[in-house]
C-alpha positions in Angstrom: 46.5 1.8 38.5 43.9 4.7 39.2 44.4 5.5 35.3 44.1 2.3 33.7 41.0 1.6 36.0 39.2 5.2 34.8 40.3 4.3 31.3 38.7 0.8 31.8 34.9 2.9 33.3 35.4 5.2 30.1 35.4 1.8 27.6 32.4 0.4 29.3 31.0 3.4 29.5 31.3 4.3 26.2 30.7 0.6 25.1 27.3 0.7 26.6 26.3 4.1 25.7 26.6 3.0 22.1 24.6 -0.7 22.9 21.8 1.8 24.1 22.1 4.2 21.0 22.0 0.9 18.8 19.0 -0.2 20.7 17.2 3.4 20.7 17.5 3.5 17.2 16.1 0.3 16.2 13.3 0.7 18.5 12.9 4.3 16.6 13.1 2.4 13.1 10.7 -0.4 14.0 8.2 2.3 15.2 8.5 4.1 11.9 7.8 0.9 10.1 4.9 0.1 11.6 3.8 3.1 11.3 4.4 3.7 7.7 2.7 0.2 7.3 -0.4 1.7 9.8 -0.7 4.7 7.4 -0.6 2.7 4.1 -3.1 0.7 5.4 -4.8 3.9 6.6 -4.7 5.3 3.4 -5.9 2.5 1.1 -8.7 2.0 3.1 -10.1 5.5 2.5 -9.0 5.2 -0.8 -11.5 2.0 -1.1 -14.5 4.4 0.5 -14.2 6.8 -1.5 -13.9 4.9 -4.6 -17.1 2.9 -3.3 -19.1 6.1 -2.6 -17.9 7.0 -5.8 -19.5 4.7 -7.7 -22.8 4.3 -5.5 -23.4 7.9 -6.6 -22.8 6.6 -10.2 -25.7 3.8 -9.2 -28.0 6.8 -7.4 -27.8 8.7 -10.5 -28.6 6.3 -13.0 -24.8 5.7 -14.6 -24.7 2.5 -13.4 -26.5 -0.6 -12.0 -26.3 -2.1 -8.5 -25.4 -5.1 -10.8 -22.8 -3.2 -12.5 -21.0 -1.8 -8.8 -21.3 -5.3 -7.7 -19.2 -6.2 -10.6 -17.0 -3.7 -11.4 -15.6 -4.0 -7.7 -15.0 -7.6 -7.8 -13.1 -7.0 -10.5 -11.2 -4.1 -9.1 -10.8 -6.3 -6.3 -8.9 -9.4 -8.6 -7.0 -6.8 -10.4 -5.6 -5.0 -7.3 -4.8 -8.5 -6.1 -2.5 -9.0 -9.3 -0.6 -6.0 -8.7 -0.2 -6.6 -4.6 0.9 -9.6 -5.9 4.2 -8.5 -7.7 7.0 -8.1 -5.4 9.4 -5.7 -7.3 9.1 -2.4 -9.1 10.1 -3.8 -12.5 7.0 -6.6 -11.6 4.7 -4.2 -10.2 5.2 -2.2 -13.8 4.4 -5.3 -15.7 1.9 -6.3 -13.6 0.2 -3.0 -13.7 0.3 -2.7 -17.6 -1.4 -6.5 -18.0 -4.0 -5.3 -15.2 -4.8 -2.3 -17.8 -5.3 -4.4 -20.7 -7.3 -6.7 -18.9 -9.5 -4.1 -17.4 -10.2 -2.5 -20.8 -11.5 -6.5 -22.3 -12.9 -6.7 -19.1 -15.4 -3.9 -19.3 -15.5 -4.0 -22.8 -17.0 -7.8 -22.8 -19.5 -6.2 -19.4 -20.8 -3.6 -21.3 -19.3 -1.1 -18.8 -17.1 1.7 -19.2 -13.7 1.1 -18.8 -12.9 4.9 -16.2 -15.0 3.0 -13.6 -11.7 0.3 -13.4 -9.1 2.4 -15.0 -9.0 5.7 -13.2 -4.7 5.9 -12.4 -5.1 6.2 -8.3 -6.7 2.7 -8.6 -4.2 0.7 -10.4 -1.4 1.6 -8.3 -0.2 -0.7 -6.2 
């Protein structure tokens, strides 16, 4: 009886030492998540400064108009929108090559060139 009642502990014991492992882990995988997502985020929004600064130093130095930023990143703002947009790579591709072409007629019907829309970091999505 004392054996099949200390192999019974070592099942639950063992039984709920994995239940904790399993819940360890996806605690530890939902933290990553949101912190890859937290970074992302992070990340594209300093991408979006930089490009704005970028392009206020193009208006402070004469290469472009306050009228022209104003433009170019409502524009930038559309196209980015069409790439979020896609859900998977093979999408994202297409969706990245129309955004290209459309940027190009874009500035070319503006006037503007088209490197202020087209640099690669910006079109990726």
């Amino acid at each position: 009886m004392a054996k099949r009642k200390r192999k019974l502990i070592m099942v639950t014991t063992g039984a709920s030492a994995l239940a904790l492992a399993g819940v360890v882990g996806l605690t530890s995988v939902s933290a990553a998540s949101m912190t890859n997502s937290t970074t992302r985020g992070a990340r594209h929004q300093h991408r979006q400064q930089n490009y704005e600064k970028h392009l206020d130093a193009a208006v402070g130095e004469g290469k472009l108009t306050a009228a022209q930023e104003q433009a170019i990143l409502a524009e930038e703002k559309k196209l980015h929108g069409e790439i979020k947009a896609a859900k998977t790579a093979a999408q994202r591709k297409a969706a990245r090559e129309t955004v290209r072409s459309e940027a190009q007629a874009w500035a070319k019907a503006n006037n503007i060139s088209g490197r202020w829309l087209l640099e690669p970091r910006r079109l990726r999505g």
